[in-house]
DOVEX-351318 format. One record per residue (C-alpha): residue in one letter; z, y, x. Coordinates in nm, 4 decimals, always signed. Layout:
! residues N
code = a, z = Z, y = Y, x = X
...
***
This chain:
! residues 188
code = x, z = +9.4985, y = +9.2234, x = +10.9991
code = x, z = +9.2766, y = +9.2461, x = +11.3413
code = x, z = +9.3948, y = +9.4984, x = +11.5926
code = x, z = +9.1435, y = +9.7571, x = +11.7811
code = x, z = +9.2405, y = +10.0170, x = +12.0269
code = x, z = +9.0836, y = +10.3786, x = +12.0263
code = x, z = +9.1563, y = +10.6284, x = +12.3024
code = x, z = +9.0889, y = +10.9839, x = +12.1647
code = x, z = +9.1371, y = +11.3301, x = +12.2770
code = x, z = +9.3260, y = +11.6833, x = +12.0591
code = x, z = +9.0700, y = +11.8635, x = +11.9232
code = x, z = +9.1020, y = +12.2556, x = +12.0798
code = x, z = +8.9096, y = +12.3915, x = +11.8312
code = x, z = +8.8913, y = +12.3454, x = +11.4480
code = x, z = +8.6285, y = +12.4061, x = +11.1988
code = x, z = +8.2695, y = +12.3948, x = +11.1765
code = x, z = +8.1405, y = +12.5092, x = +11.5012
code = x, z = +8.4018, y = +12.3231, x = +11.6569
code = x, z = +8.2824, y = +12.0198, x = +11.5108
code = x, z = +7.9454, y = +12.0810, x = +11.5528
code = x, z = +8.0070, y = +12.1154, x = +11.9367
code = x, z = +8.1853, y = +11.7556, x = +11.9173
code = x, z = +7.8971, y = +11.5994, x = +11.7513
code = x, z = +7.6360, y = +11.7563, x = +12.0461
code = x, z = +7.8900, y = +11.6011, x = +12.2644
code = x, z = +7.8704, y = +11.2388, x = +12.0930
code = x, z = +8.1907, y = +11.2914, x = +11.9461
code = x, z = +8.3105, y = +11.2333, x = +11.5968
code = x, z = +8.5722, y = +11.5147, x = +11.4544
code = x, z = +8.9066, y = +11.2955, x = +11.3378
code = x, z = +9.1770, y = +11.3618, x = +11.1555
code = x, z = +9.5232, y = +11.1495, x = +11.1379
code = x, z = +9.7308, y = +11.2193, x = +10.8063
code = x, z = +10.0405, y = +11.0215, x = +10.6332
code = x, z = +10.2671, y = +11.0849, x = +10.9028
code = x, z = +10.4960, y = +11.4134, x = +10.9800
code = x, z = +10.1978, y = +11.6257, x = +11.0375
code = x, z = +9.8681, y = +11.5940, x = +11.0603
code = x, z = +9.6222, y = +11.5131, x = +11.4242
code = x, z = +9.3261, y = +11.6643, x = +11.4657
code = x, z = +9.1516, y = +11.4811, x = +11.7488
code = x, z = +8.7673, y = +11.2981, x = +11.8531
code = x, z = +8.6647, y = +11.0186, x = +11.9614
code = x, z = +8.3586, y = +10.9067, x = +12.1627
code = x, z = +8.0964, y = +10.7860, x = +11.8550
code = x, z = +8.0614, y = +10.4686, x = +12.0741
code = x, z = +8.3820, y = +10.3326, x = +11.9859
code = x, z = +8.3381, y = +10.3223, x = +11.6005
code = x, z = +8.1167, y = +10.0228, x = +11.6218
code = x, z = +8.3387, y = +9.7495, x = +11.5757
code = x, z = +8.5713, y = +9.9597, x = +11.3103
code = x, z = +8.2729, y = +10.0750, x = +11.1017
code = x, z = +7.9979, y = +9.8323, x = +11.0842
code = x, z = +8.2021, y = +9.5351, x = +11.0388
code = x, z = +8.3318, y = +9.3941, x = +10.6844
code = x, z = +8.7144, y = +9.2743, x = +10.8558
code = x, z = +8.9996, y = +9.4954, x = +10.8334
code = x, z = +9.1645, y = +9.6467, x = +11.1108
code = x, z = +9.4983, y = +9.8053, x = +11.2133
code = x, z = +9.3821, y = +10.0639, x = +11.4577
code = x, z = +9.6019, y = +10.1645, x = +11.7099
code = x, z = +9.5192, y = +10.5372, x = +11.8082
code = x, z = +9.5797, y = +10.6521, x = +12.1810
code = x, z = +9.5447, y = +11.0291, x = +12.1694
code = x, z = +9.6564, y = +11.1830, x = +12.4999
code = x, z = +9.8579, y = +10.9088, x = +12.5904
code = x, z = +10.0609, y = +10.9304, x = +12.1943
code = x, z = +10.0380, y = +10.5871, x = +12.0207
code = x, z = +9.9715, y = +10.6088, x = +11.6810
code = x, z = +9.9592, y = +10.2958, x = +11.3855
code = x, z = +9.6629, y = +10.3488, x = +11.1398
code = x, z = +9.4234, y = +10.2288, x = +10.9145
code = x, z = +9.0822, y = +10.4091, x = +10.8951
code = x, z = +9.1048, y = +10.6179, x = +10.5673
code = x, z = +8.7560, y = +10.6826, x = +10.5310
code = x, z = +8.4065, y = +10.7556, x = +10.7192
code = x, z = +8.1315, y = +11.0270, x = +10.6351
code = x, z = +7.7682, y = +10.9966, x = +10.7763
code = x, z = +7.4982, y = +11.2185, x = +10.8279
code = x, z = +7.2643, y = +11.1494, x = +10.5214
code = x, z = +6.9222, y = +11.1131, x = +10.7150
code = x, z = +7.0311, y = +10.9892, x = +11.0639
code = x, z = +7.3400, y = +10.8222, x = +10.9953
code = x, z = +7.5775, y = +11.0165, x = +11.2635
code = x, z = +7.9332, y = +11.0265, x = +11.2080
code = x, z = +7.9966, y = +11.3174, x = +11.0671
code = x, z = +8.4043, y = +11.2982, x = +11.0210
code = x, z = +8.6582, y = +10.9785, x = +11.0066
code = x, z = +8.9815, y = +10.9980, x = +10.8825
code = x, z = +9.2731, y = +10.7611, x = +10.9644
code = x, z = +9.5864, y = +10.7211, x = +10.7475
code = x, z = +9.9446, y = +10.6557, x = +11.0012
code = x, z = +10.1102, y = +10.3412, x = +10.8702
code = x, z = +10.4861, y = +10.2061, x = +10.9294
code = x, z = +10.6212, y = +9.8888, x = +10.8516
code = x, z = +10.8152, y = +9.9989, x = +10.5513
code = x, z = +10.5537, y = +10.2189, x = +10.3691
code = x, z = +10.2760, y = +10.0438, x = +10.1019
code = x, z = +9.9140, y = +10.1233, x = +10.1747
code = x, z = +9.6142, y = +10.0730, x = +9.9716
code = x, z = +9.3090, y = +9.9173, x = +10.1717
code = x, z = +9.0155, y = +9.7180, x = +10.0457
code = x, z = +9.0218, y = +9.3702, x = +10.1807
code = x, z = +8.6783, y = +9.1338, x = +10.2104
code = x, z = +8.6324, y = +8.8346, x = +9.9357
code = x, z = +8.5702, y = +8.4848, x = +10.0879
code = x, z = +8.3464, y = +8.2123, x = +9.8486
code = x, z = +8.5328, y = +7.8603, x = +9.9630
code = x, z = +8.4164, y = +7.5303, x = +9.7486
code = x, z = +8.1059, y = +7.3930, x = +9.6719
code = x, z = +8.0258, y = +7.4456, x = +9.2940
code = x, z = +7.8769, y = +7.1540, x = +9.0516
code = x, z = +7.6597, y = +7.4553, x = +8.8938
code = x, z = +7.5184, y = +7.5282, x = +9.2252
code = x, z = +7.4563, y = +7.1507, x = +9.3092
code = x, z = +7.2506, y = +7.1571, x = +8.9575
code = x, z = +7.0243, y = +7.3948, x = +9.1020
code = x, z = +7.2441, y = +7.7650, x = +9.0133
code = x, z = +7.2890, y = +7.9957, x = +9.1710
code = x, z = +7.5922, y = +8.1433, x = +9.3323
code = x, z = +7.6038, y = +8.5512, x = +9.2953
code = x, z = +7.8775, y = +8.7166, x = +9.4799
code = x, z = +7.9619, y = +8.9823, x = +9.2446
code = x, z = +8.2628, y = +9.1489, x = +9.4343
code = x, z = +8.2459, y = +9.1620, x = +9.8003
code = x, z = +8.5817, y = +9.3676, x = +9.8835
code = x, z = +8.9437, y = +9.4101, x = +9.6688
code = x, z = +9.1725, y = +9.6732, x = +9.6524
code = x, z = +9.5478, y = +9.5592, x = +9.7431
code = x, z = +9.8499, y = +9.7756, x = +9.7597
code = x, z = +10.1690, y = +9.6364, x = +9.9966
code = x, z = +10.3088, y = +9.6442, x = +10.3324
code = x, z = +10.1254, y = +9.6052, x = +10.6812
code = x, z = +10.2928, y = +9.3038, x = +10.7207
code = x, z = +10.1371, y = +9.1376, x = +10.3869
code = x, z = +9.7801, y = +9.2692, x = +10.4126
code = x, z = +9.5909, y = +8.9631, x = +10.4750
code = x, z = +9.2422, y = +8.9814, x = +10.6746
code = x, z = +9.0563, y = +8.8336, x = +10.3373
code = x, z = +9.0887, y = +8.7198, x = +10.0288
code = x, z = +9.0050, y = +8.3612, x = +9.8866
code = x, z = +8.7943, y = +8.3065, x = +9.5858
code = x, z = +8.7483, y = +7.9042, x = +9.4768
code = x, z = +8.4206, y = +7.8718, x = +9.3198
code = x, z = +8.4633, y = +7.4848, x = +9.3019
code = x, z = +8.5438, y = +7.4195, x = +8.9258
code = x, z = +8.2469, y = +7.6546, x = +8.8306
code = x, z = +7.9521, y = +7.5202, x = +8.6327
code = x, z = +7.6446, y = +7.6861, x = +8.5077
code = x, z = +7.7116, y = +7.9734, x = +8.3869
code = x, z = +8.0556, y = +8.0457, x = +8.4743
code = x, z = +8.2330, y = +8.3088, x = +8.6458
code = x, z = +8.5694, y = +8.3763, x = +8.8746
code = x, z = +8.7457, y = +8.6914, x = +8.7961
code = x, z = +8.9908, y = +8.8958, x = +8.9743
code = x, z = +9.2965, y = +8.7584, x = +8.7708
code = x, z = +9.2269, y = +8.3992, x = +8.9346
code = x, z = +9.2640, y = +8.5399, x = +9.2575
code = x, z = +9.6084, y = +8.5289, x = +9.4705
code = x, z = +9.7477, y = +8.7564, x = +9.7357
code = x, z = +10.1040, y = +8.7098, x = +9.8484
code = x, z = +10.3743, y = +8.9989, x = +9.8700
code = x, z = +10.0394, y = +9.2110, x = +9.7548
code = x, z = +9.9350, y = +9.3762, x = +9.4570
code = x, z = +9.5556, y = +9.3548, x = +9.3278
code = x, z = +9.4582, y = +9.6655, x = +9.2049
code = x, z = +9.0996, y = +9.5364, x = +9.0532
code = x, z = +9.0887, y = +9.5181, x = +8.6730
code = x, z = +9.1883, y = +9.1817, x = +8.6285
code = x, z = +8.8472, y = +9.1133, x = +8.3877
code = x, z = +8.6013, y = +9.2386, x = +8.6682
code = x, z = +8.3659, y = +8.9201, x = +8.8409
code = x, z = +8.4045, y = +8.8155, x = +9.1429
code = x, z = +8.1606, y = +8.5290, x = +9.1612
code = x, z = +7.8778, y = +8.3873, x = +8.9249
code = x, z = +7.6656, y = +8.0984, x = +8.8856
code = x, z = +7.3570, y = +8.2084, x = +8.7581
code = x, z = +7.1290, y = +7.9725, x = +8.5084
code = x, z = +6.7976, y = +8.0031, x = +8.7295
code = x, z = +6.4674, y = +8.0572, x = +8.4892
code = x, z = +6.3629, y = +7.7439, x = +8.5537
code = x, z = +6.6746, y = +7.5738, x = +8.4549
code = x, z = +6.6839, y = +7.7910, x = +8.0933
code = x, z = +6.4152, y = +7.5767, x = +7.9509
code = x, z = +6.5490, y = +7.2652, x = +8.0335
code = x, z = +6.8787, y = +7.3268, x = +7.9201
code = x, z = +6.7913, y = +7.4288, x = +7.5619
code = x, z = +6.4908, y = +7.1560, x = +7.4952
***
């Protein structure tokens, strides 16, 4: 997994007003769960760009106060009309505890379906895996090169080491489509 440093600051108040305040400020109200006890703390808005508009996986490492903390952001919520941060919430990791985080799906190969004029419909753009830090890999690999017209990859073709794929095993991945054009032609 990537690595991205955030330097927040312990929240002194809790609760809506207090987060309300934070958010005037350009701060987003966090939260830091999974270990002994839970952190409330913010963090300058700012430095969510990378971690939240970006499809890659990170290992955040949280600097509140000076305390170094391991986690993986949890989840995000957003204002509904202007898209502030409303709340993020970070789950501590160690090296000997499985964690469940959704990985991106890569395409690699060139498909003969595609070549005939399909086309290619990424059905599944993230997986859920469950493992160690140490295992998560930053994607996972889907070969659509065997695929004709028609055909599909599904999660049970794909492979993770020392992970666990917690995606039905039946559920598409990838698709090539039989354009319109090519429906016609194929039956006459």
């Amino acid at each position: 997994m990537k690595k991205l440093e955030i330097v927040g600051y312990k929240r002194a108040t809790l609760g809506t007003k207090g987060s309300k305040d934070l958010r005037a400020e350009a701060l987003a109200p966090c939260v830091l769960y999974g270990g002994k006890e839970q952190l409330h703390f913010a963090v300058p808005m700012i430095l969510f760009r990378e971690l939240l508009y970006s499809p890659d996986v990170y290992e955040v490492e949280l600097n509140i106060e000076g305390d170094i903390h391991r986690a993986i952001l949890q989840d995000a919520q957003f204002h509904p009309v202007n898209e502030m941060i409303l709340h993020v919430d970070f789950l501590e990791i160690t090296a000997d505890k499985a964690i469940k985080i959704d990985v991106p799906v890569k395409i690699i190969g060139n498909s003969p379906g595609v070549i005939k004029g399909g086309k290619m419909v990424q059905k599944l753009r993230k997986v859920s895996l469950r493992g160690l830090v140490a295992n998560i890999p930053d994607f996972v690999t889907a070969d659509i090169s065997g695929l004709d017209l028609g055909q599909t990859v599904k999660v049970n073709k794909l492979k993770v080491e020392g992970c666990e794929i917690l995606n039905p095993a039946s559920n598409p991945v990838a698709t090539i489509d039989i354009p319109r054009a090519l429906r016609g032609k194929l039956t006459a």
